[in-house]
C-alpha positions as MATLAB code, in Angstrom:
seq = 'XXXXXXXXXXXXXXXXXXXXXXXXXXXXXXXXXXXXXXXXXXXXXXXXXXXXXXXXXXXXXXXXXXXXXXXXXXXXXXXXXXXXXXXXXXXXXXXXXXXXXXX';
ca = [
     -30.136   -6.012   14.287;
     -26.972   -7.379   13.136;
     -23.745   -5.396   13.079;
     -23.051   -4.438    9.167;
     -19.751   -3.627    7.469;
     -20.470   -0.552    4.987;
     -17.755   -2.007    2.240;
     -17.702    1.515    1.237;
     -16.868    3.073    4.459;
     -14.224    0.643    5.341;
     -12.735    1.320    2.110;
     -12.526    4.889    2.472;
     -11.069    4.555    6.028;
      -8.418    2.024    5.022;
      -7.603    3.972    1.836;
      -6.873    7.882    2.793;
      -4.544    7.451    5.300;
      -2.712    4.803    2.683;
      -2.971    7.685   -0.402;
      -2.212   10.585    2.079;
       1.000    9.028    2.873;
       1.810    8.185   -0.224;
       1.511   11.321   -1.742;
       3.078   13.075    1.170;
       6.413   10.497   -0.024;
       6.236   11.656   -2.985;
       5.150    7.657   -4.147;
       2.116    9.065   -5.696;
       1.082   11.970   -7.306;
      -1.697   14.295   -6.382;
      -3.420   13.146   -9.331;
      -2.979    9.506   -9.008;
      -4.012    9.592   -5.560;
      -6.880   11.711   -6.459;
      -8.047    9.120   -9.076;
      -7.595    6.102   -6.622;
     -10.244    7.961   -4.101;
     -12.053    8.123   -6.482;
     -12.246    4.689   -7.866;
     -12.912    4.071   -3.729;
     -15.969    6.457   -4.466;
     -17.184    4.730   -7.194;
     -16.921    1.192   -6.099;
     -19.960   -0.611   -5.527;
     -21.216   -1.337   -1.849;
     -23.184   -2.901    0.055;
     -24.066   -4.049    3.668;
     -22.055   -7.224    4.915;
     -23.016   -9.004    8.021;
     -20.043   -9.010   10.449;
     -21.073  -12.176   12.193;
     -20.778  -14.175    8.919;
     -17.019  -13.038    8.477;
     -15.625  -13.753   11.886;
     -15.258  -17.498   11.794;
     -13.450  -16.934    8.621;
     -11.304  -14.348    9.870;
     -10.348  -16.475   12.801;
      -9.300  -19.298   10.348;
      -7.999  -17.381    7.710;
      -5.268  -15.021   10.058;
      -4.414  -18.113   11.737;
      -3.958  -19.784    8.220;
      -1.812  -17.065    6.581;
      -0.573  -15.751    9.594;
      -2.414  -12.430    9.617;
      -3.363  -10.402   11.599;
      -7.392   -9.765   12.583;
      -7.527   -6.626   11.039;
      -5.698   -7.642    7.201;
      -7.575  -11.067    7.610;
     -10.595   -9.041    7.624;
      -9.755   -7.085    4.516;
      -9.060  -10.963    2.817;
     -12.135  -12.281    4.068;
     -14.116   -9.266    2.443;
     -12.789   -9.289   -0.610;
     -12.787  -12.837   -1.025;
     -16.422  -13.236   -0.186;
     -17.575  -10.342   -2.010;
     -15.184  -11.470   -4.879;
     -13.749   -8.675   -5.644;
     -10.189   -6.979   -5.592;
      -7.930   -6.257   -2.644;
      -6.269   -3.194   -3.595;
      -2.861   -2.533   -1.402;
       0.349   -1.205   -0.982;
       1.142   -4.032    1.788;
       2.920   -6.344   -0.110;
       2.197   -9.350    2.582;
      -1.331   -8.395    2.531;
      -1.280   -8.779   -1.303;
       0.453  -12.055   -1.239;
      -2.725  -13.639    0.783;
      -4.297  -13.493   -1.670;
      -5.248  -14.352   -5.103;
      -7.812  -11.309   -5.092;
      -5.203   -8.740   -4.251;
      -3.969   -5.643   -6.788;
      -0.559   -4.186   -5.587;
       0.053   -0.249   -5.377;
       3.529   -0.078   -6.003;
       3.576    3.518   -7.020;
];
């Protein structure tokens, strides 16, 4: 069986920490960060096949100068199409895909 990405679980685990701290800064309110979980919730997901990311990956962080772990996030979204949401304002400029969090 090949190892599988669950979009939505990555999402969730990339995301709290991100809207914890932000809200903790005061950055975000409670209800803004509430509604972003949410949307993380919401989103649709599916399986991905890790092995068909990694060769992209490798290219792509050596490319843009990422590193494995954000070239993973590009390679994702990319593939799948659909947005990059961030607060990392590199991550966001590596792509085309990306939505910035700047509150």
């Amino acid at each position: 069986m090949a190892a599988q990405i669950r979009t939505e679980t990555r999402l969730l685990v990339a995301a709290l920490p991100r809207l914890i701290s932000l809200h903790r800064s005061e950055r975000m309110s409670d209800r803004d960060a509430r509604a972003a979980l949410d949307a993380v919730f919401a989103a649709p997901a599916r399986p991905v096949p890790l092995e068909s990311l990694v060769g992209s990956v490798w290219s792509l962080a050596l490319e843009r100068r990422l590193s494995a772990y954000d070239a993973c996030y590009v390679v994702l979204a990319e593939t799948l199409d659909a947005p990059l949401v961030t607060a990392d304002r590199q991550l966001a400029a590596a792509t085309p895909n990306a939505v910035l969090i700047t509150s």
